[in-house]
C-alpha positions as CSV (number, residue, x, y, z in Angstrom):
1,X,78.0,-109.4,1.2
2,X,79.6,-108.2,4.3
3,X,81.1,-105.3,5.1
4,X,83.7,-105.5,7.8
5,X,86.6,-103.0,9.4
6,X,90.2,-103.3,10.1
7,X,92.2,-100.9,12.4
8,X,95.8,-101.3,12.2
9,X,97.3,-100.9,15.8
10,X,101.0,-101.1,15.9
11,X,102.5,-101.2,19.8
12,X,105.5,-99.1,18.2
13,X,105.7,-95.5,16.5
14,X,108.5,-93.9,15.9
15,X,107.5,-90.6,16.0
16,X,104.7,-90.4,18.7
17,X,105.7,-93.3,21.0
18,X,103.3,-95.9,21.5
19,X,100.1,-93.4,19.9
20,X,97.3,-96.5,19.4
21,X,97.7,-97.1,23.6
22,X,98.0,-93.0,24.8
23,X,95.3,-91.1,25.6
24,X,93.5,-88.4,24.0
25,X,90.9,-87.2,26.7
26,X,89.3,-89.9,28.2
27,X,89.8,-92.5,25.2
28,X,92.7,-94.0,23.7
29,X,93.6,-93.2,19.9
30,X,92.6,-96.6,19.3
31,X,89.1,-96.1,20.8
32,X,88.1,-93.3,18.7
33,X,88.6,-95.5,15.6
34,X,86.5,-98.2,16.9
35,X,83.9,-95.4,17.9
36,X,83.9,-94.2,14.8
37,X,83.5,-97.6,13.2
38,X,80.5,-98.8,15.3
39,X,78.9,-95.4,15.1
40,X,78.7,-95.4,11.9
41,X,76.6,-98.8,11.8
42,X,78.3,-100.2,8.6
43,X,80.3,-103.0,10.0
44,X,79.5,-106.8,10.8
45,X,82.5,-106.7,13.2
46,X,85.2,-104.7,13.8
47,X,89.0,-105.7,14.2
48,X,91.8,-104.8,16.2
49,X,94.7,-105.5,13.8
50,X,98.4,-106.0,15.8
51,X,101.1,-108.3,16.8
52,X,100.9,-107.0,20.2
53,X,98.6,-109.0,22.9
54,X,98.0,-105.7,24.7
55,X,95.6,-104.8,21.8
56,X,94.1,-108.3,22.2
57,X,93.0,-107.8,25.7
58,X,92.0,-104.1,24.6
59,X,89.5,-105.8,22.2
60,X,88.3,-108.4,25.1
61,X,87.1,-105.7,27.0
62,X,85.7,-104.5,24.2
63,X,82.2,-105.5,23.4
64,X,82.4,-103.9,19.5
65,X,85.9,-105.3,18.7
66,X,87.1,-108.6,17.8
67,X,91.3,-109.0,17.4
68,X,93.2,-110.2,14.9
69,X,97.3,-111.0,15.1
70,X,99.4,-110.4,12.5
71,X,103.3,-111.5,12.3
72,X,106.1,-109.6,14.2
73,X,107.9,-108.8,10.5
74,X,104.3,-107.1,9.2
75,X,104.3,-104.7,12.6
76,X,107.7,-103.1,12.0
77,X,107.9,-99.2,10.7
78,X,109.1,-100.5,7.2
79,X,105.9,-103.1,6.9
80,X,104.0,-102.0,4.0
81,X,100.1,-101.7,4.0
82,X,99.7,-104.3,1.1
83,X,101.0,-107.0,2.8
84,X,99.7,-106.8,6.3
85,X,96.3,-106.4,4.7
86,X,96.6,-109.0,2.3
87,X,97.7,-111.3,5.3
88,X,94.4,-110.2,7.1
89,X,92.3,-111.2,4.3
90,X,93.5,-114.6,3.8
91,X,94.0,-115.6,7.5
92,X,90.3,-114.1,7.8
93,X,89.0,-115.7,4.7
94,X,89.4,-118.9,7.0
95,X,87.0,-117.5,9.3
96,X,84.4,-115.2,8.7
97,X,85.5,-113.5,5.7
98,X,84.1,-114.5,1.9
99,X,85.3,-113.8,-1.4
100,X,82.2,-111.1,-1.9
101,X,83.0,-109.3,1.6
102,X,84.6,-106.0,1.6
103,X,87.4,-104.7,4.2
104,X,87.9,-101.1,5.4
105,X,90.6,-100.0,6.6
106,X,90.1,-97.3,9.5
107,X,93.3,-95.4,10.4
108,X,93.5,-94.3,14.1
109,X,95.8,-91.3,13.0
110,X,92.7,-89.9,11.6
111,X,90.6,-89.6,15.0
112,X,88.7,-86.6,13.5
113,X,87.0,-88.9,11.2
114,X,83.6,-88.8,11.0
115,X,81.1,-91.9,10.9
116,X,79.3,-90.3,7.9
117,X,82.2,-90.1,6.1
118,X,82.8,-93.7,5.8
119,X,78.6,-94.1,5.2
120,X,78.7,-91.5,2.1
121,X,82.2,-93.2,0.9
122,X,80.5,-96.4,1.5
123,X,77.8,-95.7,-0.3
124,X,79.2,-94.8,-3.3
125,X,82.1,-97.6,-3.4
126,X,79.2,-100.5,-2.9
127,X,77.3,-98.7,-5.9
128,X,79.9,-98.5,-8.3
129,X,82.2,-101.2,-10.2
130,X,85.4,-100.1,-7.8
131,X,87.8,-102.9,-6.6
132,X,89.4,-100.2,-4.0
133,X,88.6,-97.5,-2.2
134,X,91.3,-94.7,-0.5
135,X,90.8,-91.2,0.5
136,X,91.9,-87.6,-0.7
137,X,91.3,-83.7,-0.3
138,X,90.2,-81.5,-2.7
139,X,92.2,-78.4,-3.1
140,X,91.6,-75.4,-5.3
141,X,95.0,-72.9,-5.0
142,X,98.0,-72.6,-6.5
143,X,100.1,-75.8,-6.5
144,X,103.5,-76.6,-7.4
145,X,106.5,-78.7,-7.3
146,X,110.1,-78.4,-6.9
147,X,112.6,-80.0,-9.6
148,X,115.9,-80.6,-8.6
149,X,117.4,-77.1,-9.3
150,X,115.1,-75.5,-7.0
151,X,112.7,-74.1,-9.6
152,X,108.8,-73.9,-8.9
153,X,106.8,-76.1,-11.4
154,X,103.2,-75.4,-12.0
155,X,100.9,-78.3,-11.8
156,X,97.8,-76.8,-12.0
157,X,99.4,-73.0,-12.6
158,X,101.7,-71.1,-14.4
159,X,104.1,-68.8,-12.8
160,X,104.3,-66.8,-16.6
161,X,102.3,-64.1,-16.3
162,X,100.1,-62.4,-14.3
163,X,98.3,-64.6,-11.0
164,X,95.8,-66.6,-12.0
165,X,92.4,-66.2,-9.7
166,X,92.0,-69.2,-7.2
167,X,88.7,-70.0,-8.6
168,X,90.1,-70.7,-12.3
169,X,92.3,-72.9,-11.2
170,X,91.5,-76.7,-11.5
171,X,91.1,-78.2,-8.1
172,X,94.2,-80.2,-7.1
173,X,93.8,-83.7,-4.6
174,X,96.3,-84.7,-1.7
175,X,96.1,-88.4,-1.0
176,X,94.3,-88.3,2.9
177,X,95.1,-92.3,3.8
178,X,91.7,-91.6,6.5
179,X,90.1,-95.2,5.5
180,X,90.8,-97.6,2.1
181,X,88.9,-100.3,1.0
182,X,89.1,-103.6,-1.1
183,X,87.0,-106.4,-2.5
184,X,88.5,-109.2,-0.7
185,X,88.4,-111.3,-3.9
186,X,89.8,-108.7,-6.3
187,X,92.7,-107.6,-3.9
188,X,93.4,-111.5,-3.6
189,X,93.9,-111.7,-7.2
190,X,95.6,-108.6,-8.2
191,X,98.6,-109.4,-4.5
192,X,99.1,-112.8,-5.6
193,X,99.4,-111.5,-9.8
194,X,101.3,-108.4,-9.1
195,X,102.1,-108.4,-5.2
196,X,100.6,-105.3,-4.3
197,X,96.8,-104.2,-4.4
198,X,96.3,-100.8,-2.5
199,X,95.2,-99.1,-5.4
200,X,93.6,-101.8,-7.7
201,X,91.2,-100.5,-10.3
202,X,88.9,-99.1,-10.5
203,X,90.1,-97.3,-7.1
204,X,87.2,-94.9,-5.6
205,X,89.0,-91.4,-4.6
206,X,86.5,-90.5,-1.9
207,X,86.7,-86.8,-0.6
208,X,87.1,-86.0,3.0
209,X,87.3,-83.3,4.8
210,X,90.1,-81.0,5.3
211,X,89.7,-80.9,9.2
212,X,89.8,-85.1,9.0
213,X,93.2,-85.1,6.7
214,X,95.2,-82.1,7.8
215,X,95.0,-83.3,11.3
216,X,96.1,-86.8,10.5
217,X,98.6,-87.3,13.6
218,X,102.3,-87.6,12.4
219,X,104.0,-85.8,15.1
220,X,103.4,-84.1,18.4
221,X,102.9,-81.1,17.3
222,X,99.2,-82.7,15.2
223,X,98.6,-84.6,18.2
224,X,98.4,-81.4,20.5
225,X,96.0,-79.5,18.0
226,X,93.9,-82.6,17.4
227,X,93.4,-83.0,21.3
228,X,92.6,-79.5,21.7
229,X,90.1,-79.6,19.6
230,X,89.0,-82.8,20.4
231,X,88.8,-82.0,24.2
232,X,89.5,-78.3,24.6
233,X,93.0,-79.1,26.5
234,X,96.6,-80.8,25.9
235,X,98.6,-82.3,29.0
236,X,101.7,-84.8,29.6
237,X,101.1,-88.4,27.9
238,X,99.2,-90.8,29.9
239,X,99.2,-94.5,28.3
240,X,97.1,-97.8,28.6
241,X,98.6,-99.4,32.4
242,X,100.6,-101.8,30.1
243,X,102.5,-99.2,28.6
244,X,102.8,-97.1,31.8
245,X,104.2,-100.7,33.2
246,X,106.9,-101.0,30.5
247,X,108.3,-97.5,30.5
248,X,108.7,-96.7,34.4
């Protein structure tokens, strides 16, 4: 059994315009994911995931990362995880990957990741019976919903009565999306039965941090505090020369 990761790398983002290829100090997003990936000293090889060639010459010079292409209609904003992983699987099962492998996903919107994060998930995936693997944050204050009039609805609360203390309360998880992971053969089996796999039981709900989740990079705003605290400054967006090339 090998274990091996997968960094999805569209060349769009709607949001934060072409994110995997901008810098954030002296590295690209990208590059912190595949830092994080080597560092941690799990992976037989480490893949670029994209339909964009940029990415490909990225992982060329690149002694850690391999590339893999995936189809224009997987690398659009509506593409759905399950599918472009499934896709990766089987065009990699004709390669290097076997049935008894296991693929991580590592998300470069999570650059605060740490390597021992993904060596204590690891860990406790490989030991137990889990087909999947995705990540959360534990949370222990007062949570709630809205319904549709507006009205607060307690899910681990009650807003009868006087405040409950913080530490009664049973801890509440938010899904983090930092890293999944899937038994190649298992996911297989359950996308080609049911068409989607992401969660396939038994999923492991590994706990990260709340620095590594709250900081996931949505918008500019995350991207300015996550470079600050990566590298103690923000400035204007400089991109990988083929972007800069393509938007002067």
């Amino acid at each position: 059994m090998k274990t091996v990761a997968m960094i999805p790398c569209r060349l769009g983002s709607e949001r934060i315009p072409f994110k995997n290829l901008r810098y954030m100090g002296d590295k690209l997003l990208c590059e912190w994911a595949v830092e994080t990936a080597f560092r941690s000293g799990l992976f037989y090889d480490i893949f670029i995931n994209s339909e964009s060639d940029v990415f490909k010459q990225f992982a060329r010079g690149n002694k850690n990362t391999c590339f893999h292409k995936r189809p224009d209609e997987l690398a659009t904003s509506t593409a759905k995880t399950d599918d472009f992983v499934y896709q990766f699987i089987t065009r990699q099962c004709r390669n290097t990957l076997a049935d008894s492998d296991i693929v991580i996903l590592v998300n470069p919107t999570s650059p605060l990741l740490a390597g021992m994060e993904l060596v204590e998930a690891w860990n406790a995936f490989t030991r137990g019976n889990y087909n999947s693997m995705n990540t959360v944050v534990k949370h222990r204050i007062h949570t709630m919903w809205m319904d549709e009039d507006g009205k607060p609805k307690g899910i681990n609360c009650s807003f009868k009565g006087k405040l409950q203390k913080t530490q009664d309360l049973k801890p509440t998880y938010t899904m983090a999306f930092a890293f999944m992971g899937w038994r190649v053969r298992p996911f297989k089996e359950a996308y080609e039965r049911d068409g989607y796999a992401l969660f396939n039981p038994p999923c492991y709900f590994a706990e990260v941090s709340g620095k590594t989740a709250v900081n996931k990079l949505s918008c500019e705003e995350d991207w300015e505090v996550v470079e600050r605290i990566l590298t103690g400054s923000y400035g204007p967006p400089r991109y990988h020369e083929a972007i800069t090339k393509l938007i002067n």
